[in-house]
Biotite code that builds the C-alpha atoms (Angstrom):
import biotite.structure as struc

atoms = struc.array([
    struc.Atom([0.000, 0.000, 0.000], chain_id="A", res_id=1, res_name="UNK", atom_name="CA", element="C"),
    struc.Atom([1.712, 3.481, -1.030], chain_id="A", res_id=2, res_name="UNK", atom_name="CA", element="C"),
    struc.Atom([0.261, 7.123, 0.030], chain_id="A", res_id=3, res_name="UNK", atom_name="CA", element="C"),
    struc.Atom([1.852, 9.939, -0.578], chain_id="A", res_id=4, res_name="UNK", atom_name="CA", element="C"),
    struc.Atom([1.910, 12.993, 1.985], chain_id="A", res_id=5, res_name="UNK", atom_name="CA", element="C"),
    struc.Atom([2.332, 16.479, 1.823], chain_id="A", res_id=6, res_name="UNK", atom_name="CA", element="C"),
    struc.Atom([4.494, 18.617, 4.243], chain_id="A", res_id=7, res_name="UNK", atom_name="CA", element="C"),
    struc.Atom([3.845, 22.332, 4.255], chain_id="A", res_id=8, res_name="UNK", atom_name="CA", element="C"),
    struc.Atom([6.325, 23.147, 7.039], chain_id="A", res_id=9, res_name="UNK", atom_name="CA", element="C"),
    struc.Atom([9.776, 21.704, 8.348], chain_id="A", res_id=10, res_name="UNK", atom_name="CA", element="C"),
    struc.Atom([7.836, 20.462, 11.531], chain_id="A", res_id=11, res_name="UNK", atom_name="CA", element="C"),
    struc.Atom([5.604, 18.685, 9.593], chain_id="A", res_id=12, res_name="UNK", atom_name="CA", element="C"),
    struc.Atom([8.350, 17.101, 7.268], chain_id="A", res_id=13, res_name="UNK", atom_name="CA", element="C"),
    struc.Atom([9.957, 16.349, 10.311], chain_id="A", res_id=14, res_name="UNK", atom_name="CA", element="C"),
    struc.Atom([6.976, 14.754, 12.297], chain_id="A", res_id=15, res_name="UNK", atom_name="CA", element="C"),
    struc.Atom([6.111, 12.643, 8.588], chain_id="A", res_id=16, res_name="UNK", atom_name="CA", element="C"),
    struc.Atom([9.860, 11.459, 8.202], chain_id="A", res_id=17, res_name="UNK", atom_name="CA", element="C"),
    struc.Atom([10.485, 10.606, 12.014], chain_id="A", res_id=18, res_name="UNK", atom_name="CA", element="C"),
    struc.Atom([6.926, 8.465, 11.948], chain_id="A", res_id=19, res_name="UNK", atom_name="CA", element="C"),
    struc.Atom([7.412, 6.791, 8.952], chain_id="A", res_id=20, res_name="UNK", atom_name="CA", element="C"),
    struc.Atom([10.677, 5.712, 10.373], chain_id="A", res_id=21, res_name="UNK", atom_name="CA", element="C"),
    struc.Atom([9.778, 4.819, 13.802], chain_id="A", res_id=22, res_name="UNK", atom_name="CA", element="C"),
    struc.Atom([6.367, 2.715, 12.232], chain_id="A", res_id=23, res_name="UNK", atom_name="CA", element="C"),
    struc.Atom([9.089, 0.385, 9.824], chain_id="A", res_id=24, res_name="UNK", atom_name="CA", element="C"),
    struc.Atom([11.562, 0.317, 13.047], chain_id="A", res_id=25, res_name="UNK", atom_name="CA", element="C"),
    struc.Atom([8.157, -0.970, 15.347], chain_id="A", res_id=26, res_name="UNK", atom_name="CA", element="C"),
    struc.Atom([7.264, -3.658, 12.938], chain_id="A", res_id=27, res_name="UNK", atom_name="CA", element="C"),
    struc.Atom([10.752, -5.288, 12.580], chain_id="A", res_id=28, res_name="UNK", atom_name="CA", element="C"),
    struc.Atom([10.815, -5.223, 16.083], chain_id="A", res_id=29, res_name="UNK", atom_name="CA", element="C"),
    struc.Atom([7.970, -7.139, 16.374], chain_id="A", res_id=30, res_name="UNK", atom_name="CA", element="C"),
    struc.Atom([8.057, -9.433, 13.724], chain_id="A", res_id=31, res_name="UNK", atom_name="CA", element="C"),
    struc.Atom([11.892, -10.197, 15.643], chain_id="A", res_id=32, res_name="UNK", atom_name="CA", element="C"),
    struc.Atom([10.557, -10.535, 19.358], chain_id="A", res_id=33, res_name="UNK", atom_name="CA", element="C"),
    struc.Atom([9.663, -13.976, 20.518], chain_id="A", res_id=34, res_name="UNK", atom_name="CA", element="C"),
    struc.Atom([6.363, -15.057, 21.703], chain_id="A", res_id=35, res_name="UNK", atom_name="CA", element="C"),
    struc.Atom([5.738, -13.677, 24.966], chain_id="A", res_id=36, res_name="UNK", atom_name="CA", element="C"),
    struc.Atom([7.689, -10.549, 24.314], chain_id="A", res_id=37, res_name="UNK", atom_name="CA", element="C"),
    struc.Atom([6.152, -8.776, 21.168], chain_id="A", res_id=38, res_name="UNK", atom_name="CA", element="C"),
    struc.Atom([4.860, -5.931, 23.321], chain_id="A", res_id=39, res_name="UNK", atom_name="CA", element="C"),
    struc.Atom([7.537, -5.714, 25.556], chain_id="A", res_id=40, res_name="UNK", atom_name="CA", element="C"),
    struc.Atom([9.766, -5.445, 22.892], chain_id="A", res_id=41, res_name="UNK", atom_name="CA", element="C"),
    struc.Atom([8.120, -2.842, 20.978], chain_id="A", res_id=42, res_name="UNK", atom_name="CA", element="C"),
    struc.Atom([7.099, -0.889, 24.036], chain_id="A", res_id=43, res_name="UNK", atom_name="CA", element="C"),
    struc.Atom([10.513, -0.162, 25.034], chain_id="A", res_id=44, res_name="UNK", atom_name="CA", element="C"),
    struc.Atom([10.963, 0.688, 21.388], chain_id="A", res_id=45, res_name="UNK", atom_name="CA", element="C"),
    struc.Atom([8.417, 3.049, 20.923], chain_id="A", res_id=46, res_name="UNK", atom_name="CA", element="C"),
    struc.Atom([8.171, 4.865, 23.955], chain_id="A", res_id=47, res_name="UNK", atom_name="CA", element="C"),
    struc.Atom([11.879, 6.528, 24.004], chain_id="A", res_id=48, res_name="UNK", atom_name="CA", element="C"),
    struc.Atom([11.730, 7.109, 20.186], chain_id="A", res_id=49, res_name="UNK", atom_name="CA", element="C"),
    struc.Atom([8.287, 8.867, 20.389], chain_id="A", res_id=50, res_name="UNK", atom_name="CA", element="C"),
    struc.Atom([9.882, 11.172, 23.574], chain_id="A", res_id=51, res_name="UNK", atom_name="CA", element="C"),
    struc.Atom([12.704, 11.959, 21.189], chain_id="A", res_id=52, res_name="UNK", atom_name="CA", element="C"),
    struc.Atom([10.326, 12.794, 18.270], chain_id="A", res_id=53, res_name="UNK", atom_name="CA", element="C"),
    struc.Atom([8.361, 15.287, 20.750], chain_id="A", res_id=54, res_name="UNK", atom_name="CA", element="C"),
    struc.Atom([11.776, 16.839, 21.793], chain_id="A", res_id=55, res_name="UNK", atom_name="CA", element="C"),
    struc.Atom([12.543, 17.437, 18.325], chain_id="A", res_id=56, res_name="UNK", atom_name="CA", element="C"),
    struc.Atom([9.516, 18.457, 17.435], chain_id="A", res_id=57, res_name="UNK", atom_name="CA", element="C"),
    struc.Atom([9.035, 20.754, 20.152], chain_id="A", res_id=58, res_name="UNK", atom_name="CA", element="C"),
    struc.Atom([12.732, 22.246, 19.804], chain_id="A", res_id=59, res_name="UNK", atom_name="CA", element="C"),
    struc.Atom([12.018, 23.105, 15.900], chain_id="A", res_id=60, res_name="UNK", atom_name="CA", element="C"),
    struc.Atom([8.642, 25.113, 16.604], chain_id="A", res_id=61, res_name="UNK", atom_name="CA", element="C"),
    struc.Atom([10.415, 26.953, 18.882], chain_id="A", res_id=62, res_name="UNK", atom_name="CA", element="C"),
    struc.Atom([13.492, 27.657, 16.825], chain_id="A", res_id=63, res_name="UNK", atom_name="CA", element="C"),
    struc.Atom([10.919, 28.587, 13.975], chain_id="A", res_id=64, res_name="UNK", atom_name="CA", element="C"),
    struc.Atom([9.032, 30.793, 15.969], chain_id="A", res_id=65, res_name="UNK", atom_name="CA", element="C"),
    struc.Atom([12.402, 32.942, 17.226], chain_id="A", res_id=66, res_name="UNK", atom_name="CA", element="C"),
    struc.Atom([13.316, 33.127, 14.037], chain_id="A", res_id=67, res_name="UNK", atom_name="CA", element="C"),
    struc.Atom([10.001, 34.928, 12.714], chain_id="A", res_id=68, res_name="UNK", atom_name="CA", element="C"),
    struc.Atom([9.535, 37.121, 15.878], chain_id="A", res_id=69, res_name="UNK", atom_name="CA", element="C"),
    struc.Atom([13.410, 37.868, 14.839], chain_id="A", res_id=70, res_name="UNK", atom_name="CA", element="C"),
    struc.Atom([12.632, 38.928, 11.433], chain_id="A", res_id=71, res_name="UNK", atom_name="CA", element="C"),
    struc.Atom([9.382, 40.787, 12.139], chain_id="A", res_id=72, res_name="UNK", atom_name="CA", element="C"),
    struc.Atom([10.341, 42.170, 15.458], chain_id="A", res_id=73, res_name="UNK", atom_name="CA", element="C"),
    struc.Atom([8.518, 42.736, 18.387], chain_id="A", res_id=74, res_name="UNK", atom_name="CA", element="C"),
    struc.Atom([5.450, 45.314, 18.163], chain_id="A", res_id=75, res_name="UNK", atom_name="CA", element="C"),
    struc.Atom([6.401, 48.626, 20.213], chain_id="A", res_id=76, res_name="UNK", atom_name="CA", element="C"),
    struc.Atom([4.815, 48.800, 23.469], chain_id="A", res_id=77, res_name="UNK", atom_name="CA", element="C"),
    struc.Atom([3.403, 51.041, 25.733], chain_id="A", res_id=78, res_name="UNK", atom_name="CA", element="C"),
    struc.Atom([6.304, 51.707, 28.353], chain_id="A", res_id=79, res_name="UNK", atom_name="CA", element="C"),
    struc.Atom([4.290, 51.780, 32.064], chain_id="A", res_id=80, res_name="UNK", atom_name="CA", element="C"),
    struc.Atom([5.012, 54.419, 34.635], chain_id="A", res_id=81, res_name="UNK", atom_name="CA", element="C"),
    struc.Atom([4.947, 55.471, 37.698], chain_id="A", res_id=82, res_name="UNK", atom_name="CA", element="C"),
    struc.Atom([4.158, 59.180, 38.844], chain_id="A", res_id=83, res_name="UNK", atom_name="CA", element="C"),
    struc.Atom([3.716, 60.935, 41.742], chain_id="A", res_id=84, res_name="UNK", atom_name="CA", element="C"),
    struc.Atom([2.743, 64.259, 42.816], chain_id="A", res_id=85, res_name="UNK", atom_name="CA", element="C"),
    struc.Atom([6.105, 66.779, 43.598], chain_id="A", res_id=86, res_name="UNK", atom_name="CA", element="C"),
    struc.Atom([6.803, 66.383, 47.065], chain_id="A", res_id=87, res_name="UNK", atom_name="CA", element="C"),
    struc.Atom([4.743, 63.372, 48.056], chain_id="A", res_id=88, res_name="UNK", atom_name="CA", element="C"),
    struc.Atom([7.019, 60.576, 49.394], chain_id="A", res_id=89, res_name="UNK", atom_name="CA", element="C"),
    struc.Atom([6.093, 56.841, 48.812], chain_id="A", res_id=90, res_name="UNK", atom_name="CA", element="C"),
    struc.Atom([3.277, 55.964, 50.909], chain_id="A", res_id=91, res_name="UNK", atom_name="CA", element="C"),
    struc.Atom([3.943, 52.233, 51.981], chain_id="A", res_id=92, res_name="UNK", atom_name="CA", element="C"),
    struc.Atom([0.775, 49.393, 52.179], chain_id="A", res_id=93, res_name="UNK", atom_name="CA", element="C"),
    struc.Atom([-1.269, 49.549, 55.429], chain_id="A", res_id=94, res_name="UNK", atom_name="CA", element="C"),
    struc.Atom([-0.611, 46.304, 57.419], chain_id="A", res_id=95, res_name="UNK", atom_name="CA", element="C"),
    struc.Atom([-3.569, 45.051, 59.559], chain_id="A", res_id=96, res_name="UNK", atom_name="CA", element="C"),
])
């Protein structure tokens, strides 16, 4: 059976590529494990490889989202102040 996907982004290339590999890596370990161990096997398989695939995947949205707030900038903001009337002194919080 053949499909054929399309990735917009590099996180989706990323998240096809590393699931295509780590579905053919999941069913050679299983067709290898002996009886008894099949889900062992492919548990301790699949479990550190999809924790890596997150990592990655979480690492390149945030490197691609740097890099656009980089190249756009940050919108200007509103700098806050604080005023207070000429020769009033800092009044500190009542205490009960």
């Amino acid at each position: 059976m053949s499909r054929t996907f399309e990735a917009r982004t590099p996180l989706e290339a990323l998240v096809l590529e590393q699931a295509l590999l780590l579905a053919r890596q999941l069913q050679q370990v299983a067709d290898a494990a002996p009886d008894g161990q099949v889900l062992a096997r492919v548990e301790a398989t699949a479990v550190p490889a999809a924790q890596e695939l997150a990592r990655q995947a979480v690492e390149l949205t945030l490197q691609t989202q740097a890099a656009a707030v980089e190249k756009k900038g940050r919108p200007a903001a509103a700098a806050r102040t604080v005023t207070s009337s000429p020769g009033t002194k800092d009044i500190p919080p009542a205490t009960s």
